[in-house]
C-alpha positions as CSV (number, residue, x, y, z in Angstrom):
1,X,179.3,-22.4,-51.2
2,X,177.2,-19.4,-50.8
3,X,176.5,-19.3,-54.7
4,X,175.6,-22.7,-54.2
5,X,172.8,-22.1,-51.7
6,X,171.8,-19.1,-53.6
7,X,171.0,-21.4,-56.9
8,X,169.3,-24.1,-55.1
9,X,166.6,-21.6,-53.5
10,X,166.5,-20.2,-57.4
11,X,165.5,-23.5,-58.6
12,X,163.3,-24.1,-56.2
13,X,161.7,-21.1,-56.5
14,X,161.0,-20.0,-53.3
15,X,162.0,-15.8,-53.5
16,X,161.3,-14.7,-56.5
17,X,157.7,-12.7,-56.3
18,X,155.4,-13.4,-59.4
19,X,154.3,-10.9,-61.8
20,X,150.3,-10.1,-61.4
21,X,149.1,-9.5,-64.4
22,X,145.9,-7.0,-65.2
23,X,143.8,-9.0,-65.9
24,X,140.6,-9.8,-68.1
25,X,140.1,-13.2,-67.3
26,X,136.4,-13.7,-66.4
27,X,137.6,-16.6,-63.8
28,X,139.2,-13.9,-61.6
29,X,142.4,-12.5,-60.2
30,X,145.5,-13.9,-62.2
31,X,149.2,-14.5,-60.6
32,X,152.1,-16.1,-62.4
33,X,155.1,-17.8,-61.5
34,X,157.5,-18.0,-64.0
35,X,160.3,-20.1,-62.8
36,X,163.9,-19.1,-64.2
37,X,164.7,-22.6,-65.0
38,X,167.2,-21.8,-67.9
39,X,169.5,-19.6,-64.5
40,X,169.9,-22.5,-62.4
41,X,170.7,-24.7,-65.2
42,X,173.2,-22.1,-66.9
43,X,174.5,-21.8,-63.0
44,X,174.9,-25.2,-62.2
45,X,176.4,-26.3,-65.7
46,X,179.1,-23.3,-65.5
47,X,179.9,-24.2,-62.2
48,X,180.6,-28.0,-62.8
49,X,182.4,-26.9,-66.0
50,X,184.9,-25.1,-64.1
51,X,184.9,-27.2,-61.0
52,X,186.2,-30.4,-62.6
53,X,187.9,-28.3,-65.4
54,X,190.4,-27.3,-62.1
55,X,190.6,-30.9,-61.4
56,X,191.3,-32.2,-64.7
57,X,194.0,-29.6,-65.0
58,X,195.7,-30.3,-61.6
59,X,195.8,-34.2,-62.1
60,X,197.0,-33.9,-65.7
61,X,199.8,-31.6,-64.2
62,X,200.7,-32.8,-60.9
63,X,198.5,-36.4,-59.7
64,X,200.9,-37.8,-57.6
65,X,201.7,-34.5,-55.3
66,X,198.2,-33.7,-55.1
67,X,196.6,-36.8,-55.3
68,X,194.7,-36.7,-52.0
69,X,193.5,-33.0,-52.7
70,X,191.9,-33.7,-56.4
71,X,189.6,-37.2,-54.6
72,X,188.4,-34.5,-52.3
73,X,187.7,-31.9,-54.6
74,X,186.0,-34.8,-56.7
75,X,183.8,-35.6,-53.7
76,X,182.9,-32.0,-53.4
77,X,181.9,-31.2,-56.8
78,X,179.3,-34.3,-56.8
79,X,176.5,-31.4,-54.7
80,X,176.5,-29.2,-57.8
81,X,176.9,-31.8,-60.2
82,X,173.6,-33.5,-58.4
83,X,172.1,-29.9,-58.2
84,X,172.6,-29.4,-62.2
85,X,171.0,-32.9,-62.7
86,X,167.8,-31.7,-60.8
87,X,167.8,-28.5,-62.7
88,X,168.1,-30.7,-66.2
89,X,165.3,-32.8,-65.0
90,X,162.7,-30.2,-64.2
91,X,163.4,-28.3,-67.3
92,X,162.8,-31.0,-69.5
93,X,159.4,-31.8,-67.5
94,X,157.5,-28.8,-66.7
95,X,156.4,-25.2,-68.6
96,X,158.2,-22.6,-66.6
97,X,155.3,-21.1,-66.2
98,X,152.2,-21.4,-63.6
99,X,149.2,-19.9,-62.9
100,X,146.9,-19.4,-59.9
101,X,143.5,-17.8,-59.7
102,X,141.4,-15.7,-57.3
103,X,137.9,-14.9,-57.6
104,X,138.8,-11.5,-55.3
105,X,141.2,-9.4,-54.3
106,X,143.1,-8.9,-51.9
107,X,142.1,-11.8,-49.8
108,X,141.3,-10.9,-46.4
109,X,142.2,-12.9,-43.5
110,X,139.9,-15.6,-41.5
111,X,138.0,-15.8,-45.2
112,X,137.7,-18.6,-47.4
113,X,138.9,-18.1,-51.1
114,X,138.8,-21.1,-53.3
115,X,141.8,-21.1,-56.0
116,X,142.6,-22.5,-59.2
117,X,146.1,-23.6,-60.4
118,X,147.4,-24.6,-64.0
119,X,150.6,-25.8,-64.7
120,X,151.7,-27.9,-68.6
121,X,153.8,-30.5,-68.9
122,X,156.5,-30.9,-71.6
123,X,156.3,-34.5,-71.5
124,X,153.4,-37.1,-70.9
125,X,153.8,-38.1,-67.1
126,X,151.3,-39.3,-65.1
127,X,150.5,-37.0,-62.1
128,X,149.8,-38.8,-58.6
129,X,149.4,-36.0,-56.3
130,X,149.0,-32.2,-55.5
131,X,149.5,-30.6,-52.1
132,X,148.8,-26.7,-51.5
133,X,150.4,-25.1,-48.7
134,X,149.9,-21.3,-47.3
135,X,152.6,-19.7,-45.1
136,X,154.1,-16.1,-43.6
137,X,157.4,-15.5,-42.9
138,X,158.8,-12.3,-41.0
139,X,162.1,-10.5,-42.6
140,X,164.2,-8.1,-40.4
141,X,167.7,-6.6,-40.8
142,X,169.9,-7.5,-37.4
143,X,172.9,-5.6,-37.9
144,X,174.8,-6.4,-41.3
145,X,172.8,-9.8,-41.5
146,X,169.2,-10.7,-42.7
147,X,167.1,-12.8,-40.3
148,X,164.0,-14.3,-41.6
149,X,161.8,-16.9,-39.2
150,X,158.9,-18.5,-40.1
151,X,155.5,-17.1,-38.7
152,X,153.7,-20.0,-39.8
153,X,152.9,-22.9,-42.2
154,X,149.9,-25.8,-43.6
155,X,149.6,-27.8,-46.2
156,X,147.3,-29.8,-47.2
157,X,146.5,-32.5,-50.5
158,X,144.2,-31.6,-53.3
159,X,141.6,-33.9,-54.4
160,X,140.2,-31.8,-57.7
161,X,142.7,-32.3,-60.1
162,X,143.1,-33.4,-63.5
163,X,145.9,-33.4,-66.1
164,X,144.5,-33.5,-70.0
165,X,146.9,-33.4,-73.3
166,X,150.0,-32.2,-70.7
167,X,147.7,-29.4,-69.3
168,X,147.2,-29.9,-65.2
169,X,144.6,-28.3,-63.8
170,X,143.7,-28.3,-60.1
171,X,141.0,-26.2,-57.4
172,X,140.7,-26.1,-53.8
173,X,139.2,-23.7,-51.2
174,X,141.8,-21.9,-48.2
175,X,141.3,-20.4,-45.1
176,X,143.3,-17.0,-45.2
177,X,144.7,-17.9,-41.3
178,X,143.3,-15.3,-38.9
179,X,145.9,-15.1,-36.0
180,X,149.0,-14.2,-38.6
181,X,150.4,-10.9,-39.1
182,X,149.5,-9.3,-41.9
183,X,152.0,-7.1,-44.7
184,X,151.0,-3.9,-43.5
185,X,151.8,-4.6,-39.8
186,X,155.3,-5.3,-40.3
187,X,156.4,-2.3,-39.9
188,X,160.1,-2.2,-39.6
189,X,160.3,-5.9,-40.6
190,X,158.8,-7.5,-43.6
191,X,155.7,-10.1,-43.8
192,X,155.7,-12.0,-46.8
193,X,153.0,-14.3,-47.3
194,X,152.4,-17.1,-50.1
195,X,150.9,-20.1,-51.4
196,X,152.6,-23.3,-52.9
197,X,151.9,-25.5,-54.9
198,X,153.8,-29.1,-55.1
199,X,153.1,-32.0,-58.2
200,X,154.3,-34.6,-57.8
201,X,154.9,-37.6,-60.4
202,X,155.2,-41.7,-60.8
203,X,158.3,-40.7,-62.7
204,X,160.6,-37.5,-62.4
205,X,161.1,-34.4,-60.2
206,X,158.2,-32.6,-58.2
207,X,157.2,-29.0,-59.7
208,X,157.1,-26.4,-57.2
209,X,155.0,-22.8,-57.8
210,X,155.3,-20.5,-55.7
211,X,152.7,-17.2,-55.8
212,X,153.1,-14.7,-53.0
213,X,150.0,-13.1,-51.6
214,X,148.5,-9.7,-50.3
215,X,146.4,-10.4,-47.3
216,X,144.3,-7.7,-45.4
217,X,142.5,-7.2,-42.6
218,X,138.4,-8.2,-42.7
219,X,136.5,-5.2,-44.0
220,X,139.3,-3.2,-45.2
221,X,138.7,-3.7,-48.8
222,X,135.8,-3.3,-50.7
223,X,132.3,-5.3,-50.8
224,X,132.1,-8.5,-52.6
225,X,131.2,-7.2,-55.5
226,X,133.8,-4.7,-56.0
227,X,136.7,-6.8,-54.8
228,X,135.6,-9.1,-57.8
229,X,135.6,-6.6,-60.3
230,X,139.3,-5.8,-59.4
231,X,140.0,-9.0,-61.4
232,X,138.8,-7.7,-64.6
């Protein structure tokens, strides 16, 4: 079932770091997360394929020996069957693709930054709600096994948004927290920190974008003027 677990965090996109893309938008700093939608589904579908193919196979050849076995091999196969489902369902709902936007970068911490976020639609759903969240997790190797423990979390709902001809667009402002570590002070162990994003609809699955973040220390980038040019 370790596959299993290793799908559901593809689909719901929480490790995979987005490509930042050089940028001449005038708006700012541009990162994209581009789901892999189309794996999960291909995972999931595979998987229940040959999951029930086994079972068809072994009550066609031998029901009445193994009769007990194949109802509990049924029961088991419902998690990926569900987890396929899910996968269907947010495919056929949102682009794959998301954006987020920074006026500067790197973002240093205890600042500010406000943030814009667009995300389409395939289909035309009505969008009740979008929360942001920021958090940092510490990664370290303990022996042959990979530890990872949250540093910290917040989320929090956003009030600017709109969603026009399938496009959603939303903005907020975030506080960069001051009292996390930051990447560079990891040293042996590994900071990751990111922002998500969260839609969610009257009707259908929630869209989740995930866009990891470099934070610095205050004053160890350049002045506000330069730190905007970066973006273009």
């Amino acid at each position: 079932m370790a596959a299993l677990a290793e799908a559901e965090k593809l689909s719901n996109r929480e490790a995979r770091p987005p490509k930042i893309i050089p940028g001449t938008r005038p708006e700012g700093f541009l990162l994209v997360d581009e789901t892999p939608l189309g794996c999960a589904v291909a995972f999931f579908g595979f998987f229940v394929a040959f999951w029930y193919g086994i079972i068809g196979f072994v009550t066609w050849y031998n029901w009445h020996k193994m009769s007990g076995w194949v109802v509990l091999f049924y029961i088991t196969g419902l998690l990926p069957l569900a987890m396929l489902i899910r996968s269907i369902k947010i495919t056929l709902t949102f682009e794959k693709r998301a954006e987020l936007i920074l006026p500067r970068w790197p973002p240093e911490s205890g600042e500010e930054i406000e943030m814009s976020f667009q995300r389409r639609l395939r289909r035309n759903l009505t969008v009740i709600g979008i929360d942001a969240g920021i958090e940092c997790n510490q990664t370290e190797q303990v022996g042959s096994e990979t530890k990872t423990t949250a540093i910290g979390d917040g989320t929090f709902t956003v009030r600017d948004f709109t969603e026009n001809d399938h496009l959603i667009r939303a903005r907020w402002t975030m506080k960069m927290p001051k009292d996390w570590p930051l990447p560079s002070e990891g040293g042996d162990k590994e900071i990751d920190w990111k922002v998500t994003v969260t839609i969610s609809l009257a009707q259908g699955p929630k869209g989740i974008s995930t866009f990891p973040l470099l934070v610095v220390s205050p004053g160890s980038s350049q002045n506000e003027e330069d730190r905007s040019q970066l973006a273009r």
